[in-house]
ZANULUM-371832 format. One record per residue (C-alpha): x negated, y negated, z negated; residue in one letter. Coordinates in steps of 0.1 Angstrom, whole numbers, plus 5000, padded with zeros to 4 digits. Example, Ala and Ser with C-alpha at 12.3 -4.5 7.8 and 13.67 -1.06 7.14 Angstrom:
# residues 2
((4877 5045 4922) 'A')
((4863 5011 4929) 'S')
***
This chain:
# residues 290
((7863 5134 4629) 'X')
((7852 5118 4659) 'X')
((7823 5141 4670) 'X')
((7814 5123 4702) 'X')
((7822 5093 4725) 'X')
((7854 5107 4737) 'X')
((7870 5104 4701) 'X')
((7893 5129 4689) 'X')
((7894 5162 4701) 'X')
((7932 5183 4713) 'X')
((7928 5202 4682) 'X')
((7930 5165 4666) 'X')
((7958 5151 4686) 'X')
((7993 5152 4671) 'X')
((8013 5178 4686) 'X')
((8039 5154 4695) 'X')
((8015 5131 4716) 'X')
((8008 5157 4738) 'X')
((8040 5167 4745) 'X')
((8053 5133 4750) 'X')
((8020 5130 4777) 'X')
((8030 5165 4791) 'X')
((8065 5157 4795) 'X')
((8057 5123 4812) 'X')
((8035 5141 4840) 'X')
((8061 5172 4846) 'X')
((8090 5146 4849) 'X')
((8065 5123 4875) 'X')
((8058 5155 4897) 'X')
((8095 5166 4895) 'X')
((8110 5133 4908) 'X')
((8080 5127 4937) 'X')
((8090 5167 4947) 'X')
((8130 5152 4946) 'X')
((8118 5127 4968) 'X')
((8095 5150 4992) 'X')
((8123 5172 4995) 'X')
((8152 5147 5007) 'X')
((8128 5131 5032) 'X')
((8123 5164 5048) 'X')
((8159 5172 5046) 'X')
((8173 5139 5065) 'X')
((8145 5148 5091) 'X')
((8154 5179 5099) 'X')
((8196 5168 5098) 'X')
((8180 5140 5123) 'X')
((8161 5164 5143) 'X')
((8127 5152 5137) 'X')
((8107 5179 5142) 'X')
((8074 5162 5148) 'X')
((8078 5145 5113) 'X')
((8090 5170 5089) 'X')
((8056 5186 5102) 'X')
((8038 5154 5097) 'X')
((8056 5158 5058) 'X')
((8046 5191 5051) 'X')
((8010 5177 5064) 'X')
((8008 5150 5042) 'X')
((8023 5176 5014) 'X')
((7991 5196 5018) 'X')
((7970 5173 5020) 'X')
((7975 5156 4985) 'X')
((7977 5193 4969) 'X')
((7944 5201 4984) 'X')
((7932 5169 4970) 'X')
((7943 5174 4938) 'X')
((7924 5210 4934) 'X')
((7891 5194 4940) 'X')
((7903 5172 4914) 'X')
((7908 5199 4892) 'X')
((7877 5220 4903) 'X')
((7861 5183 4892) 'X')
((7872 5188 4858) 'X')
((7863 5217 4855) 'X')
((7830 5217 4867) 'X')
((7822 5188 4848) 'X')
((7802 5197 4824) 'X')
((7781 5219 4844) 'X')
((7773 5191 4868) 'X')
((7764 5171 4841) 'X')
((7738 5195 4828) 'X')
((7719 5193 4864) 'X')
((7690 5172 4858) 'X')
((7674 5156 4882) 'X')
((7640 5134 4883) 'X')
((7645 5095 4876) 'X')
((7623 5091 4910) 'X')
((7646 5110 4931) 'X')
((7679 5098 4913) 'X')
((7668 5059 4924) 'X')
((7674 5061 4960) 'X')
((7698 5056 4984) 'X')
((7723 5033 4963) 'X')
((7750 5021 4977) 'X')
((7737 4983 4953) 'X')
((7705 4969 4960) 'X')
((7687 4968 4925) 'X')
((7693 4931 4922) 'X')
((7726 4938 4921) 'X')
((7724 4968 4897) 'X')
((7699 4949 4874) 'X')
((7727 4922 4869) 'X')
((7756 4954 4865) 'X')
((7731 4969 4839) 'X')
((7728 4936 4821) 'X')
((7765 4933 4813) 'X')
((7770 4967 4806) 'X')
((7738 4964 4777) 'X')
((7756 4932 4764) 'X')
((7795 4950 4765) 'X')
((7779 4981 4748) 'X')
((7762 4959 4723) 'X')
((7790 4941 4713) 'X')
((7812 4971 4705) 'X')
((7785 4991 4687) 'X')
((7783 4957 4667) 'X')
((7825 4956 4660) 'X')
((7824 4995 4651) 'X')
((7795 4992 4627) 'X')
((7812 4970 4606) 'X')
((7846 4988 4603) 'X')
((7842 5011 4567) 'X')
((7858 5039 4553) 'X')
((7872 5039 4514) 'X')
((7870 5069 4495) 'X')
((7872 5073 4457) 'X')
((7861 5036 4454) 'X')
((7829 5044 4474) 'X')
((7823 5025 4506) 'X')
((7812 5047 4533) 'X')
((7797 5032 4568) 'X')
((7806 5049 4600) 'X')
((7804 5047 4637) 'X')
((7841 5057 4653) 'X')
((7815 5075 4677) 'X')
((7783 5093 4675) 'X')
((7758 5093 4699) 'X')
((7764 5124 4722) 'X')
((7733 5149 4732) 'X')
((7713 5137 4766) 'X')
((7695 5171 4779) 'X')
((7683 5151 4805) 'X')
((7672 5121 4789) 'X')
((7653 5148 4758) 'X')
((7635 5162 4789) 'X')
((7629 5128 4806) 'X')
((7652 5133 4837) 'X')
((7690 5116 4843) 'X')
((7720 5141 4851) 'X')
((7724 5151 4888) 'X')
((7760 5127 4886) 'X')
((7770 5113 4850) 'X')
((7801 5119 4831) 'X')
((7812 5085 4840) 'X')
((7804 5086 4880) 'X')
((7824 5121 4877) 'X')
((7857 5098 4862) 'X')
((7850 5072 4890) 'X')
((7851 5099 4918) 'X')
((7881 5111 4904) 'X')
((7899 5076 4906) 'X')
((7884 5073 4942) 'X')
((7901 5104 4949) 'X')
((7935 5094 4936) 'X')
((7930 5061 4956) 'X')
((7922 5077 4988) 'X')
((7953 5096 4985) 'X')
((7973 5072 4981) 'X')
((7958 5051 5004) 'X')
((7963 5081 5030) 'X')
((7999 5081 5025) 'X')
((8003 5042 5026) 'X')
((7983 5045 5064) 'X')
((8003 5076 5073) 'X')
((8037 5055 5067) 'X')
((8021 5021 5079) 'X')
((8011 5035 5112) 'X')
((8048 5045 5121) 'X')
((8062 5016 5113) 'X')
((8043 4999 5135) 'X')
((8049 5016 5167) 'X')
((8081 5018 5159) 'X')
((8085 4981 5152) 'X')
((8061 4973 5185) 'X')
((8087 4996 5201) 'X')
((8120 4981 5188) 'X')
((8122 4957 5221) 'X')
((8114 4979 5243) 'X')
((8152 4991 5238) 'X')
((8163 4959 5251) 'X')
((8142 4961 5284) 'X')
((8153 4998 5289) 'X')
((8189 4984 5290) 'X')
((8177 4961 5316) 'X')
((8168 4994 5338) 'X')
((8202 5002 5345) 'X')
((8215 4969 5361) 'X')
((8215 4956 5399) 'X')
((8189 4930 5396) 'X')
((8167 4954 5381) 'X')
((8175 4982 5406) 'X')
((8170 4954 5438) 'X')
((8140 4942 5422) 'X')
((8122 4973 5422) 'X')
((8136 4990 5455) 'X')
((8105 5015 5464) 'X')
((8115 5000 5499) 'X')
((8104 4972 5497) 'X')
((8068 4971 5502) 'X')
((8044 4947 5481) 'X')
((8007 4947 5477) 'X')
((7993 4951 5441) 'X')
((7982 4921 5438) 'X')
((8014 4899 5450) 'X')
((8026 4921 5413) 'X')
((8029 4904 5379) 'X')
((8016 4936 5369) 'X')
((7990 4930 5398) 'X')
((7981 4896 5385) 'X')
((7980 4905 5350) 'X')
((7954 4935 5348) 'X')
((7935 4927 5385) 'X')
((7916 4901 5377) 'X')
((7877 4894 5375) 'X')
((7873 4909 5340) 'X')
((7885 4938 5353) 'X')
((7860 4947 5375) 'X')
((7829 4945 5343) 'X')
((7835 4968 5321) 'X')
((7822 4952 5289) 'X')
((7850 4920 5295) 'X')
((7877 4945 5298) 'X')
((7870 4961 5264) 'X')
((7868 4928 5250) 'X')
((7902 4916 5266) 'X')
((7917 4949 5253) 'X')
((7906 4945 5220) 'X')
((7921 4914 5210) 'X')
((7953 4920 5235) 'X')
((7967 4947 5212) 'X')
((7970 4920 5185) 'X')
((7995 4898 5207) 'X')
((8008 4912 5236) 'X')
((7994 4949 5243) 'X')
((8029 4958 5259) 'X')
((8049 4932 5275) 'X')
((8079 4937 5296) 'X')
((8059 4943 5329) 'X')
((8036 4963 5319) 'X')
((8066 4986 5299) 'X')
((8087 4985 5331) 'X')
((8056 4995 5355) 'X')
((8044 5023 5331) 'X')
((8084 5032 5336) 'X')
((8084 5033 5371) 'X')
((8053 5053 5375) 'X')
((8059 5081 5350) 'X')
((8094 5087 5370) 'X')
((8075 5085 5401) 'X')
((8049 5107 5392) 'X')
((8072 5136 5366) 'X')
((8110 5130 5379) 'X')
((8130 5128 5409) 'X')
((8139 5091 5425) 'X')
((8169 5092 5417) 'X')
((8166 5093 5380) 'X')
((8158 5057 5378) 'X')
((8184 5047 5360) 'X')
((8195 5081 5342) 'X')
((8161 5090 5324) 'X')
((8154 5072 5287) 'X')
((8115 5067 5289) 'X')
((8124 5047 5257) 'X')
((8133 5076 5237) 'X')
((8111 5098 5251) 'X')
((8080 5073 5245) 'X')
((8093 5072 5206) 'X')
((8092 5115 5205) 'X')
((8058 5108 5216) 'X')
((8049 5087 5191) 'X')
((8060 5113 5169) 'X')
((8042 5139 5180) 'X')
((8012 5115 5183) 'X')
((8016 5108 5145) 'X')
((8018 5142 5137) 'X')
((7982 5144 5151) 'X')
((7969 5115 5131) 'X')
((7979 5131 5100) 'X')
((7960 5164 5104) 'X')
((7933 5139 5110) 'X')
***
């Protein structure tokens, strides 16, 4: 009954079994879709135009994943059938072959110990003992013609997992990203606040005149590793683990973007808080098409 190494055939399979498998998949897709569709429906109550666009991004995405999945599947056997010369088919691996040759070694053993458990499972019929293998040794083309398929059965499984892990790993980045520019952005609430008191407003009169370097912003950024340009990537590069935005830098990026887009006197009216975050959405919507 088992005509080959992937055991029983559909026409094989109890009815119910298949059902029960179909069922499982259609209730999977209809709760995922559930979930899709209230995420985009709180955005848009919320206004979040930016991310229900980033949502439908991400929807698109996985669908257009999941038909070359399919076209996979279906090509399958037609990849399979390519053959390609052994020469060719040993380079550029992503194993060295010392690595492989130890891979191939534990595969030979595993292989030999199951062909040794099935050969000594038996079949009773009519008080004769038959001997059986649960499966047969499936046709090689290539191997008959001394050539290895252009990707195997088994590498075409394997790129179908990476797929599904990609995805999901898309989705996890997607979602990871803005919750951490949100979360780097959570205290810069508190030093917007801070914008609309005295002591910040005498602090940072435009009358009163400074020179750059007298500045905390002055003496944290000019500097003698500012001045080669291999030190300041460096310094940049591990900065945005610890402090990439402190208070100084926030307020000074503030000042400058109302200086340079907005009137003076909207120093203490304009949010550049909120307006930093809708940028972050629109930044992220980016990243997704990405």
């Amino acid at each position: 009954m088992a005509g080959g190494s992937g055991g029983r055939t559909l026409e094989e399979t109890p009815t119910w079994a298949v059902a029960v498998v179909c069922f499982a998949l259609v209730l999977i897709s209809i709760i995922i879709e559930h979930i899709l569709h209230m995420i985009g429906k709180w955005l848009k109550n919320k206004h979040k135009r930016a991310l229900y666009e980033a949502l439908e991004k991400i929807k698109s995405e996985l669908m257009l994943l999941g038909f070359i999945s399919l076209l996979l599947t279906v090509g399958q056997g037609l990849i399979s059938d390519i053959c390609i010369s052994k020469e060719i088919a040993a380079t550029w691996h992503p194993c060295n072959k010392k690595q492989e040759e130890k891979l191939n070694e534990s595969d030979d053993q595993d292989k030999t110990d199951t062909e040794h458990r099935r050969r000594l499972l038996t079949v009773s019929n009519s008080g004769a003992v038959f001997r059986r293998s649960l499966a047969g040794p499936s046709v090689d083309k290539c191997a008959a013609q001394g050539k290895v398929p252009f990707v195997s059965s088994e590498g075409i499984h394997q790129l179908h997992l990476f797929i599904f892990v990609l995805a999901l790993f898309h989705v996890l980045y997607c979602v990871l990203t803005l919750a951490l520019g949100r979360a780097k952005m959570k205290r810069w609430k508190r030093w917007e606040k801070e914008t609309g008191t005295i002591e910040y407003q005498f602090s940072h009169d435009p009358e009163r005149f400074r020179f750059a370097r007298e500045t905390s912003f002055g003496r944290r950024h000019l500097s003698f590793w500012t001045k080669n340009p291999i030190l300041m990537r460096i310094v940049c590069f591990f900065r945005q683990f610890v402090r990439s935005v402190p208070k100084v830098d926030y307020l000074t990026l503030r000042h400058g973007f109302i200086m340079a887009h907005l009137g003076p006197h909207s120093e203490t009216k304009f949010d550049f808080q909120k307006y930093i975050n809708r940028s972050l959405e629109e930044d992220f919507n980016v990243v997704v098409g990405i």
